[in-house]
ROTOR-476471 format. One line per 2 residues: for each residue x, y negated, z of C-alpha. Coordinates in steps of 0.2 Angstrom, whole numbers, plus 2048, in hexadecimal, padded with zeros to 3 digits. Last residue first. Layout:
# residues N
X:Y:Z ~ ...
# end
This chain:
# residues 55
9EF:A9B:D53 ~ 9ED:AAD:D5E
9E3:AA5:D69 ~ 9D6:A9A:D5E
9D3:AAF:D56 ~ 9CD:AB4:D68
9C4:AA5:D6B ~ 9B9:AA7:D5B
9B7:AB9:D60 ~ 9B1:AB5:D72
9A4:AA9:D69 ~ 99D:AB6:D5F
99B:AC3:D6B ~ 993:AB8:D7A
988:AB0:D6A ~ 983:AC4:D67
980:AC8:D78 ~ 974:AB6:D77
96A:ABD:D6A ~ 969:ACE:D74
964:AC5:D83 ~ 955:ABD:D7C
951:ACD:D73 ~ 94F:AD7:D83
946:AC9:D8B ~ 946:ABC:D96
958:AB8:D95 ~ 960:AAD:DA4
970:AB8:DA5 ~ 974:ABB:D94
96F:AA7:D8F ~ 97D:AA2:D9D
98A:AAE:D92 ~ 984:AA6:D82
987:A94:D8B ~ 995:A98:D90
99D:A9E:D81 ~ 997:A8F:D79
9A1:A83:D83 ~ 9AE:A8D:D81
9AD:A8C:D6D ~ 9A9:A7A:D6F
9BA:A76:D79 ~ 9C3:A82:D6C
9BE:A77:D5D ~ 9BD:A83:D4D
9C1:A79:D3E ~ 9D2:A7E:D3D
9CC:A90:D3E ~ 9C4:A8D:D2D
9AF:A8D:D2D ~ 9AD:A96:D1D
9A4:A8B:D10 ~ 990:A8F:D07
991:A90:CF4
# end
């Protein structure tokens, strides 16, 4: 059975770190799908910080 990452586990230097890199992936996308896939990172990552925040 696969584990649930825990909001403990969730370090918020990474999390940012990610956000910009999705958002710098947005801008340099090739493609359509390229910037989709990173959207979808910019999304993720923005709701990792949001729940961080409200620990």
């Amino acid at each position: 059975m696969r584990r649930l990452s825990q909001l403990e586990d969730l370090d918020p230097s990474a999390v940012a770190k990610g956000l910009s890199e999705s958002e710098a992936a947005v801008v340099s996308a090739k493609d359509d799908l390229e910037r989709a896939e990173a959207q979808i990172g910019v999304e993720v990552y923005m709701a990792m910080q949001g729940a961080l925040s409200l620990k």
